[in-house]
C-alpha positions in Angstrom: 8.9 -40.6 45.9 6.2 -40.0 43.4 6.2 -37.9 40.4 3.3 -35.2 42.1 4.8 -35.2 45.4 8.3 -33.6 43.3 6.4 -31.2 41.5 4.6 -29.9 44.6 8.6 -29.6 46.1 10.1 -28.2 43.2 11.1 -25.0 43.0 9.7 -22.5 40.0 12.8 -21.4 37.9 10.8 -18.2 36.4 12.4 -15.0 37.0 11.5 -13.5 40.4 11.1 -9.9 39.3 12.5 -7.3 36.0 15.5 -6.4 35.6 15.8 -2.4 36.1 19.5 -1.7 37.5 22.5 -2.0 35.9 23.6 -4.8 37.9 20.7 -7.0 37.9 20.6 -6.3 34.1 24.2 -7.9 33.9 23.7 -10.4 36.4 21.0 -12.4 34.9 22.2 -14.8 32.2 25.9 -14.7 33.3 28.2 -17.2 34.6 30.8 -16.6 37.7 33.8 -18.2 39.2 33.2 -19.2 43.2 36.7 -19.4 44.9 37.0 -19.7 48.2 39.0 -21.6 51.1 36.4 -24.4 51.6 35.4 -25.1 48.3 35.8 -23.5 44.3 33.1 -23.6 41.8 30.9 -21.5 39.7 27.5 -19.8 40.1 25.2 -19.6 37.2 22.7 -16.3 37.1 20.6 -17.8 34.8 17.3 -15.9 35.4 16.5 -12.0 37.3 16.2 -13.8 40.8 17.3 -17.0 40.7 21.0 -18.7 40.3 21.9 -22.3 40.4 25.8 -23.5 41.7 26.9 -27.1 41.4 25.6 -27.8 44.7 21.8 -26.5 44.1 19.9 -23.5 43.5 19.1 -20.3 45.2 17.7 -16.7 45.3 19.1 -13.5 45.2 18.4 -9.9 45.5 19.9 -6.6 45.4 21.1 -5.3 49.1 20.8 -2.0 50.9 21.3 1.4 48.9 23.7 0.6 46.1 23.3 -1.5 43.0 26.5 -3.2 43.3 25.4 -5.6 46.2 23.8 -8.5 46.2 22.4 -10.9 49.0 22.5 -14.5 47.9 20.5 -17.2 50.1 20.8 -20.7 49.4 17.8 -22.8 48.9 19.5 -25.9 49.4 21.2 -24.8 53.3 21.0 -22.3 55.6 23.9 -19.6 54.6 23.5 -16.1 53.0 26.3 -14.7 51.2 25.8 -10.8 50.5 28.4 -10.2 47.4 29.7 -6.6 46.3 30.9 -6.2 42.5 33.8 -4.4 41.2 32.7 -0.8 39.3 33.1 -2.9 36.0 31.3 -5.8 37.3 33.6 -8.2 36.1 34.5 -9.7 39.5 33.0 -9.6 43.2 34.1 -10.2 46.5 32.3 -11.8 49.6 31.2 -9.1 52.3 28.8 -10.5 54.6 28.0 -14.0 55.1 26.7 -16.5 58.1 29.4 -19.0 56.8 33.2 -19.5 57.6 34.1 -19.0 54.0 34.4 -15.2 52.0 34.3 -16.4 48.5 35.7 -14.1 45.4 34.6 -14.7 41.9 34.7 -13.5 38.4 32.9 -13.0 35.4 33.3 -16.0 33.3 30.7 -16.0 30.3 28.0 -14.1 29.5 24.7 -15.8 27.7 23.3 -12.9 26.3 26.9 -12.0 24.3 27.9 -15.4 23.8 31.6 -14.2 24.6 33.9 -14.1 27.5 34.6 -10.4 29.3 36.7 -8.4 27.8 39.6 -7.9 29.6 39.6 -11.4 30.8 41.0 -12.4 34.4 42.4 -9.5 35.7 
């Protein structure tokens, strides 16, 4: 394929919207553990919007009436994976999702800090 043809196809990587809530304040530049009985791997929150996993990128948003949910929705296939933090937002667990898998996670680094959480895997 041409070099135009993958910019026209390419997703834009700039933040989708500013981050106001507490948890889309410590969501974006943070990387989490993706466990789960189908596959384990991370998800990188890399930008107020976006995230990229080892398989591709996505977009995410917060969900319904609290700010410790989040709807995930791959750009790369067709599953949705709506994720609820912990009150110290150190860890989430799967809720709602369209796939056969309920991942967990947990914080694993944060980019702003440059450090691990503190305490670190509960």
């Amino acid at each position: 394929m041409n070099e135009p043809a993958l910019r026209v196809r390419a997703p834009s990587f700039s933040p989708r919207f500013t981050a106001t809530t507490t948890l889309e304040r410590r969501l974006s530049s943070t990387l989490w553990s993706w466990r789960g009985a189908s596959w384990s791997g991370f998800i990188d929150f890399r930008e107020p919007g976006i995230y990229m996993t080892h398989w591709g990128y996505g977009e995410w948003r917060l969900e319904g009436t609290t700010d410790r949910v989040v709807m995930l929705r791959n750009g790369y296939d067709p599953f949705q994976f709506e994720l609820t933090f912990d009150d110290e937002l150190l860890s989430f667990r799967c809720t709602r999702t369209n796939h056969s898998d309920r991942p967990v996670g947990d914080l694993l680094f944060d980019y702003a800090t440059q450090a691990p959480p503190a305490p670190f895997w509960r």
